[in-house]
N, C-alpha and C positions, 0 to 999 in steps of 0.2 A: 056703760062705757062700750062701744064701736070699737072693737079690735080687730086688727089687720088678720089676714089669715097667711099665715107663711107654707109655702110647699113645703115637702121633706128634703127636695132637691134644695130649694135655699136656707135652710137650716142647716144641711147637712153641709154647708158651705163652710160654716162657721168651724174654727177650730178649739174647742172646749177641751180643758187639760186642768189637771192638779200642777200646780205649780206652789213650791216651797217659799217663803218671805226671808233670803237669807238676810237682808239689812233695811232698817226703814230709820225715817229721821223726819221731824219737821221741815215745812220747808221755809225756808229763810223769808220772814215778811206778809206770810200767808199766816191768818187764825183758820183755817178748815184743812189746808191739804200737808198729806203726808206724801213723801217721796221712798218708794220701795227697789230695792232688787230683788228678782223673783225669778228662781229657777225653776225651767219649765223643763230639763229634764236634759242636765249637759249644756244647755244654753242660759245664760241668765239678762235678763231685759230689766227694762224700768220702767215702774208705774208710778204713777204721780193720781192719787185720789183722794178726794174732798170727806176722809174720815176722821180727822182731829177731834171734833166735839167727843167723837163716839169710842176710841181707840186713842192709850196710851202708843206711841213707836213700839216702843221698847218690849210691851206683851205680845206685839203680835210676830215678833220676831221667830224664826223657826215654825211659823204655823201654816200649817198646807193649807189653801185657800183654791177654792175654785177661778179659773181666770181664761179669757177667750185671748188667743193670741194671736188672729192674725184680722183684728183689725186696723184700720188706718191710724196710723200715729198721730197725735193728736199732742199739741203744745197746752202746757197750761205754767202760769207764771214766769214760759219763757224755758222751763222744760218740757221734754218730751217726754212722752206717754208712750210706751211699745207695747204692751200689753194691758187687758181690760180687768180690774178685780169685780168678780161676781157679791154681790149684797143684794142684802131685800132694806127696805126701808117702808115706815108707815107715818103714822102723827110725830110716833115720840123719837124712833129710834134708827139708827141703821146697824143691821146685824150683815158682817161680812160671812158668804157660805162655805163654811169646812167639812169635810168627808167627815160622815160618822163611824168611819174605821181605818185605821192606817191603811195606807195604798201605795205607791213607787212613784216617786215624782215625776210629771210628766205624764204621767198614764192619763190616755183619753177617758174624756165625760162622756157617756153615748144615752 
């Protein structure tokens, strides 16, 4: 696989934070996406992400979740998207990525 090669300067562009999942809910009429409010630290925004199959709402409620927040808002089902939730996916699964030790919400990913 041919992958792009990104500088530090545009990388370093991106805004990567722990951000907390205070409320998620299916979303009305959609079988894959869940609708999130996610405080990234004193602010809290809405993500709207295609993890239904893989994620109950309701477990991932309160769970710190890696998320980049300052990219372009993005509509999906007619919602807006303000922030990005970080996951890996493969064949079978999508795993959303959490800090493996409590950290301060909001605290930059470097």
């Amino acid at each position: 696989m041919a992958e792009k090669i990104v500088s530090y300067e545009e990388f370093s562009k991106m805004d990567l934070r722990i951000g907390k999942v205070v409320k998620a809910e299916p979303v009305q009429g959609s079988r894959n996406l869940v609708k999130m409010l996610i405080d990234i630290g004193g602010e809290n925004r809405q993500a709207v992400a295609g993890i239904a199959q893989y994620y109950n709402p309701k477990d991932i409620e309160g769970k710190n979740v890696a998320v980049i927040t300052n990219l372009q808002p993005r509509k999906m089902f007619g919602l807006e998207s303000n922030v990005m939730i970080l996951a890996a996916e493969d064949d079978k699964t999508v795993s959303i990525l959490l800090p493996d030790r409590p950290v301060k919400t909001g605290s930059k990913i470097k």
